[in-house]
DOPALUM-459609 format. One record per atom (N, C-alpha, C): x, y, z. Coordinates in steps of 0.05 Angstrom, whole numbers, padded with zeros to 5 digits, always signed. Layout:
<pts>
XYZ...
</pts>
This chain:
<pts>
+00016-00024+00000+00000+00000+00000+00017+00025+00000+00036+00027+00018+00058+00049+00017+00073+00053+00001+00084+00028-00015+00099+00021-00032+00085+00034-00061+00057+00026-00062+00046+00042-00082+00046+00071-00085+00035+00085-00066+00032+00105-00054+00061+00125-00066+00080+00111-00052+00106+00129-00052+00118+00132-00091+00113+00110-00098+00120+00102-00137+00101+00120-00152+00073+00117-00142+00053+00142-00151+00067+00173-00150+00075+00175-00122+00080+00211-00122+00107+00209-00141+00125+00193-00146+00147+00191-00158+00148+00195-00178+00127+00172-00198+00117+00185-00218+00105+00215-00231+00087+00218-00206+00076+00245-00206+00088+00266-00209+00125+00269-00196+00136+00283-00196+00156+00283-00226+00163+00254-00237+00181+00250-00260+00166+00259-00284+00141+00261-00284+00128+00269-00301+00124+00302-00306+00120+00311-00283+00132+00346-00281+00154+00359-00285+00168+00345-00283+00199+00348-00295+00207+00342-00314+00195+00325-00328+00198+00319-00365+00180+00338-00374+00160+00346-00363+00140+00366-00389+00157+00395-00382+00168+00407-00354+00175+00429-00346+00201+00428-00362+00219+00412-00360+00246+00418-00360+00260+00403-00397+00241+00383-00396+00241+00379-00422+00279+00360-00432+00283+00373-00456+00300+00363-00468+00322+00392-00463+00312+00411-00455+00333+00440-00441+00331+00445-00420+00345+00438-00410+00342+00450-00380+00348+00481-00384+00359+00491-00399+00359+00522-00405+00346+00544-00407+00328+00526-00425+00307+00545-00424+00282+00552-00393+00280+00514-00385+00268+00523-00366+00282+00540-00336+00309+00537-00335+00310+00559-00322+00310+00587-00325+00317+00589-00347+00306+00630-00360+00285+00638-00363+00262+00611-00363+00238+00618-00354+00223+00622-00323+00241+00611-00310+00239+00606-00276+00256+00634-00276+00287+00639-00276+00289+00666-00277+00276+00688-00275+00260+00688-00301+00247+00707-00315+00222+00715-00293+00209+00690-00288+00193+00694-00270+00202+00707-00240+00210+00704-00231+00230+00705-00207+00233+00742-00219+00250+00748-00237+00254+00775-00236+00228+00793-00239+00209+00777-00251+00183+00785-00266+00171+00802-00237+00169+00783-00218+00150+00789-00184+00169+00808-00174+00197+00807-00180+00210+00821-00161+00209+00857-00171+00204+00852-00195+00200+00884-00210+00174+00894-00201+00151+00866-00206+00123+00874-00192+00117+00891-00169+00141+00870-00149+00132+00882-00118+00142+00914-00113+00159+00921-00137+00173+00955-00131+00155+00965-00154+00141+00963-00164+00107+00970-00176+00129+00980-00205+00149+00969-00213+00154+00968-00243+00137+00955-00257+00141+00964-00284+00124+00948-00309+00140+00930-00321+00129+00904-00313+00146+00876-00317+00127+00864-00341+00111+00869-00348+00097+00847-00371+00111+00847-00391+00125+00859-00401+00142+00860-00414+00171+00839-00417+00182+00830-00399+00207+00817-00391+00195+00779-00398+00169+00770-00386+00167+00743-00395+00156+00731-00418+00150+00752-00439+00142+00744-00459+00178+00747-00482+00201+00766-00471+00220+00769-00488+00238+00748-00479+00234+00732-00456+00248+00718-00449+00239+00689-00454+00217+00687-00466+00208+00658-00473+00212+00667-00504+00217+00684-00520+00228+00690-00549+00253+00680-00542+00273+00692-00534+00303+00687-00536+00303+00670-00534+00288+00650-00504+00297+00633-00501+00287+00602-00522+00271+00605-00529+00261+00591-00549+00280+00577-00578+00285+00616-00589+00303+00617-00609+00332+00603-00603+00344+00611-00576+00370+00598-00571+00364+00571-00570+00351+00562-00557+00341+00533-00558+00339+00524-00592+00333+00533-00608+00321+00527-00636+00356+00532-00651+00368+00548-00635+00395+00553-00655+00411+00524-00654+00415+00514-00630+00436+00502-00628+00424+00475-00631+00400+00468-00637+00390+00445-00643+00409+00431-00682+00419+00404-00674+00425+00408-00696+00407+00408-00722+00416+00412-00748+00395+00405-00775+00393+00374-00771+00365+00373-00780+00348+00349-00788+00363+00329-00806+00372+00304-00794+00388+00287-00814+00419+00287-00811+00425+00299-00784+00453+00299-00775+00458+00290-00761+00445+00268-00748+00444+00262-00722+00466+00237-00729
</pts>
């Protein structure tokens, strides 16, 4: 019963970590960053909406640069 229990949340958690973190861990941290700076600009009443949408661009594109071409593997 415990044994189940504990492989469930295990799962639960390996599975949040493949969709979050993926095949880059790069990106998802410049998106955790991003966020992170996003609240911290919030709480001094700066205008942050701006910063997580340019940082899921870059980070996307850098991710897309260094991927190699199709058929080089």
């Amino acid at each position: 019963m415990i044994n189940t229990a504990v492989s469930r949340i295990g799962a639960f958690f390996r599975f949040w970590y493949e969709f979050i973190v993926g095949d880059d861990w790069t990106v998802a941290a410049a998106i955790g960053a991003a966020l992170l700076i996003t609240g911290a600009m919030n709480q001094r009443g700066l205008a942050a909406w701006w910063l997580l949408p340019l940082t899921v661009a870059v980070a996307t594109a850098a991710s897309l640069w260094k991927t190699p071409p199709a058929g080089t593997f």
